[in-house]
Structure formats: C-alpha cells, structure tokens
C-alpha positions in Angstrom: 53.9 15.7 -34.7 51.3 17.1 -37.4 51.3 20.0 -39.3 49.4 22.2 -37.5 52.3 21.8 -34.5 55.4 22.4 -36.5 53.3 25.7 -37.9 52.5 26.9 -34.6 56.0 26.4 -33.5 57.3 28.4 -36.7 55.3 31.4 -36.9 56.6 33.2 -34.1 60.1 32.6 -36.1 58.2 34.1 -39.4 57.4 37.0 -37.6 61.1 37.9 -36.2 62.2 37.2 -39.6 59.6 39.2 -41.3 61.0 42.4 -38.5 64.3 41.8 -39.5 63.5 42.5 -43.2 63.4 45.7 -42.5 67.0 45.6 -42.2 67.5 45.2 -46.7 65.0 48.7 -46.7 67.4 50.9 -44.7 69.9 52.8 -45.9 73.6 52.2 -45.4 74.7 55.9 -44.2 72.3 56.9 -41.6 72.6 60.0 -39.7 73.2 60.4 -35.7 69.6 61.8 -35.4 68.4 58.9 -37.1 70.3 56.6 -35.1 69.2 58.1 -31.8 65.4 58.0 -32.8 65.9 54.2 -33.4 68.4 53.7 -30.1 64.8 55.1 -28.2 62.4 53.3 -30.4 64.3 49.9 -29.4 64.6 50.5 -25.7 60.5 52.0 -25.7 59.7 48.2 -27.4 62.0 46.3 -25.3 60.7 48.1 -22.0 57.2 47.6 -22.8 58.0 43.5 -23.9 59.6 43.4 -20.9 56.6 44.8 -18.9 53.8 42.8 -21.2 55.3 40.0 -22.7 57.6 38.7 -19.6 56.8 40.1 -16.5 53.0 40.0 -16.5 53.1 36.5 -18.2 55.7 35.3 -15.1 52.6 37.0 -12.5 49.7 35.1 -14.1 51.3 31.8 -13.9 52.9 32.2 -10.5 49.3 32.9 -9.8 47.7 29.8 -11.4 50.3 27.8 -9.3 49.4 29.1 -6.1 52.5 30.4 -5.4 53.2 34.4 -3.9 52.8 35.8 -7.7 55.5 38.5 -7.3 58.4 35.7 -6.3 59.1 33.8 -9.7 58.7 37.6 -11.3 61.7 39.4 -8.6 63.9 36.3 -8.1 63.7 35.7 -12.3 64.6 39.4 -12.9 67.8 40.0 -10.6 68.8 36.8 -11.9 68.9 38.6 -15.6 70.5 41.5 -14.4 72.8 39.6 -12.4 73.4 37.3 -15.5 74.0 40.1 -18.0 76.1 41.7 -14.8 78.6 38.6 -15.0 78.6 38.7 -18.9 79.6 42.4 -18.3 82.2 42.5 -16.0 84.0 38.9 -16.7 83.7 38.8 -20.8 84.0 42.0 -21.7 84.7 43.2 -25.4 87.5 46.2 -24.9 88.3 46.0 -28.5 84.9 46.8 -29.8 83.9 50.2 -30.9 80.8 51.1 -28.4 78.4 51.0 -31.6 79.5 47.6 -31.6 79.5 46.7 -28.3 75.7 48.1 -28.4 74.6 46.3 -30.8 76.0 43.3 -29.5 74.5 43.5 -26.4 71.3 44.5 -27.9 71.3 41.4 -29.8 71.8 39.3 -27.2 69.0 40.7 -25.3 66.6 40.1 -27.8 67.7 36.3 -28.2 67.5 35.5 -24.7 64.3 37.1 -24.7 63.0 35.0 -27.3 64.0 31.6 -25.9 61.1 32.0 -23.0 58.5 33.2 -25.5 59.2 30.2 -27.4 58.8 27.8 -24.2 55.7 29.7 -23.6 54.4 28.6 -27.1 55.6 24.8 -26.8 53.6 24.9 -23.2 50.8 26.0 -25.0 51.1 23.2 -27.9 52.1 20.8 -25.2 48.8 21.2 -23.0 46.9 21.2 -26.2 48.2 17.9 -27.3 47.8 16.6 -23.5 44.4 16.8 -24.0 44.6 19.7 -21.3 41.0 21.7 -20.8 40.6 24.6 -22.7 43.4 24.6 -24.7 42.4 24.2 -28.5 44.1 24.2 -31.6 42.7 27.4 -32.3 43.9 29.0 -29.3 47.3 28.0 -29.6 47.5 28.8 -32.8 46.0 32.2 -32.6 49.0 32.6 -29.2 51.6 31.9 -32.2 50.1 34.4 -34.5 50.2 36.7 -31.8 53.7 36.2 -30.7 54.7 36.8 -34.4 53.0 39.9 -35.1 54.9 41.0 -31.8 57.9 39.9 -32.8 58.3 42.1 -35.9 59.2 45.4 -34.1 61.7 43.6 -32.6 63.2 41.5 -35.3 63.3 45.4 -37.0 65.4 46.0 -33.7 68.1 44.0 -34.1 68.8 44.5 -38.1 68.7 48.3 -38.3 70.8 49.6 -36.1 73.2 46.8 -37.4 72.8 48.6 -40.9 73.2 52.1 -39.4 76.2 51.1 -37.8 78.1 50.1 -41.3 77.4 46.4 -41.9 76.4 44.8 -44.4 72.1 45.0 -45.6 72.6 41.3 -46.0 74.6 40.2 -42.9 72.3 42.8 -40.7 69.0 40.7 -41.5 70.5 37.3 -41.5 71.6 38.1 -37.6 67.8 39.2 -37.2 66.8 36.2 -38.5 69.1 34.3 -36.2 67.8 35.8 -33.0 64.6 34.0 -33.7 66.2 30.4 -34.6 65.9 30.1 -30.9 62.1 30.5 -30.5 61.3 27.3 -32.5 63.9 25.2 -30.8 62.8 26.2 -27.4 59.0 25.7 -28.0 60.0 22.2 -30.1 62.1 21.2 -26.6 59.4 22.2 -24.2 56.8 20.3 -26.2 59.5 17.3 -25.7 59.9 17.9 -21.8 56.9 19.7 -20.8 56.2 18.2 -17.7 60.4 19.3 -16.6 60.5 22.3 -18.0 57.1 23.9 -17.6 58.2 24.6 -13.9 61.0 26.9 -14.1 59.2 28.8 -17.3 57.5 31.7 -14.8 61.6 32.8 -13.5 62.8 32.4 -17.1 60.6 35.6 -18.6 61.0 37.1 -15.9 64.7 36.5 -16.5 64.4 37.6 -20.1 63.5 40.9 -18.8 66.1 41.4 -16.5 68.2 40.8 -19.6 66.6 43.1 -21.5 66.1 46.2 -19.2 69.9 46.1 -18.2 70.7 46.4 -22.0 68.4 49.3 -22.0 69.9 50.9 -18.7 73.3 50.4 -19.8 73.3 50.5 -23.7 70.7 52.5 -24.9 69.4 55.2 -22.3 73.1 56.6 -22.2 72.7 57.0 -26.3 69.0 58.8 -25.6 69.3 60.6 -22.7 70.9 64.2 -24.4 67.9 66.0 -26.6 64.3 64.7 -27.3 64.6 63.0 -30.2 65.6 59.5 -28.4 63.0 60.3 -26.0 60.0 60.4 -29.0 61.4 56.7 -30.4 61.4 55.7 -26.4 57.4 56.5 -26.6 56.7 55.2 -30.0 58.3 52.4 -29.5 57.0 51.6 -25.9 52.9 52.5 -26.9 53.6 50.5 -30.0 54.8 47.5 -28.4 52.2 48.2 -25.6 49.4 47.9 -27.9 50.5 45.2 -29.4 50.9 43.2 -26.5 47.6 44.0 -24.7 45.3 43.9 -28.0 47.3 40.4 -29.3 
C-alpha cells in the first residue's frame, strides 16, 4: 500500500485528535452554565453530523444502487436506536453519577459514528485503487481532508465535557484521541474487503445516526432543555457542523 493510502486513511484520525486537543486548553472547574452551553453545542454538531454526514450519505448511495433511497437510511437508523435501546436497558451503569453516565454515552456515540465514516474513506481509497472511473487520488484525498476538518468539533466533543466533569486534562484528550483509533482501522479493513463490506455501508451511517440522535434525545436535551443557554450551543453547534459538512 503506498504512502499516499496510509495518509488518506490517517488524516481523518489527525483531525479527531487535533478536536480533542482542546481538551489540555479547558479549565478543570467549569461552571453549570458553561457546561450546559457545551451539553447544546454537542448535541447541535451531532444532530447536524447525523443529518449531513450519515443520513444524506446512506440516500445518495441507496440511490446510486437503485435501490428505494429512503430504505437503507429508515431500516439503518431504528437499528441504532434500537441498538443503543438494548445497550440501555440490558447494560446499564446504576453506579455511575449521570455526568458520567453522559459522558459515557456521549462517547460512545461519537465512536460508533466514526467507524462508518471511516468505511466511507477506505471505499473511496478502495475504488481509487480499483482503477474505478472518476475516483482520483486527489479526490480521495481531498474526501479525507474533509472528513478531518469535520471531525475536529467533534473530537472537541468528547474531551471537554470529560474535563468539565472532573477528570484528568490528560486522560480527557487521550479518550478523544481514542474515539478516532477506529476511523483508520475501519477504512484500512474496507480497503481489505471492499467488495463484502461496501454493501451493508448505506445501513451502517445510517445506523451511526440512530446512535447518535438517541444519545442526544436521552443524554443531552434533558441537560438543555431549562433556560436558553443550551439552546444557543444547540444552534452554534448545529450551523457550525452544517457548514462544515455542506461546504467540505
């Protein structure tokens, strides 16, 4: 595999990593309104990741493949919530604090959301090295940069509130990191079994979503929902992430 490949693969990682940097600039002892502002910012750039970065990308490709273009999208999505439903109900975490419990969930969102992402990469590598029509190295490449510089605001999502909830500057960005680990590994494993796993990559965002929205419903809105505050980091976060989707 050249050089060019593993890069590809690695800057989506980069970005995540470069997000959850942010995590060493916050301060240790935040305050509730602080906390609440980033509760909304992190549910207004999952949302709008869920919206741009999963659902629309499990559309297009249902599309391309002839098949009903909302199917992959619905049956993908009440899988997530159905998924995260399970997780809920059967392994559930009574002896965490809900802060922790939050935050828990939150990350786990944001690492399921990334595996898809990274499939979506190695897809795009994979057809590349296929010789596939209209896939360059440029475009691929230019896909990974893209992915990364999206990936920041949510790599930032993960190691704050981690911080603002008491642990450690250190620990908070090494979980960030982590959250992206999968990304590489996912697009290295598609590139591997491209023609397999290719198939079922329109139901997985779409999955990823589900995931992520049902952290947000159950998680985050609850936190938000009293005063305006949570509701201003909802929008920021959301028209941030928005823009960065559509323009990248």
């Amino acid at each position: 595999m050249t050089f060019e490949i593993l890069a590809g693969v690695i800057i989506p990682f980069l970005g995540t990593a470069m997000g959850a940097a942010a995590a060493l600039l916050c301060k240790k002892n935040v305050s509730p309104l602080i906390n609440k502002l980033l509760a909304g910012f992190a549910a207004g750039v999952m949302i709008a990741a869920s919206i741009w970065s999963l659902i629309m990308p499990s559309v297009e490709m249902a599309e391309l493949r002839g098949v009903p273009s909302f199917l992959p999208a619905a049956i993908g999505f009440m899988l997530g919530i159905l998924a995260l439903i399970a997780i809920d109900t059967f392994l559930p975490t009574p002896q965490c604090a809900d802060g922790v419990r939050k935050n828990k969930m939150l990350v786990f969102a944001v690492t399921v959301h990334n595996v898809p992402e990274g499939m979506a990469v190695g897809a795009v590598f994979a057809g590349f090295l296929a010789g596939s029509e209209g896939i360059t190295l440029a475009a691929a490449l230019s896909l990974s940069i893209g992915i990364a510089l999206q990936n920041i605001p949510e790599g930032a999502i993960v190691g704050l509130p981690l911080v603002s909830s008491g642990q450690s500057k250190g620990k908070a960005f090494f979980t960030g990191v982590m959250s992206g680990v999968v990304e590489p590994i996912a697009a290295l494993i598609t590139i591997a079994l491209y023609v397999i796993i290719v198939a079922a990559l329109p139901y997985l965002l779409a999955f990823a979503a589900g995931a992520m929205i049902y952290v947000v419903a159950k998680e985050l809105v609850p936190e938000i929902s009293e005063g305006n505050l949570g509701i201003i980091g909802l929008s920021v976060g959301f028209v941030l992430m928005m823009i960065m989707d559509l323009v990248l």
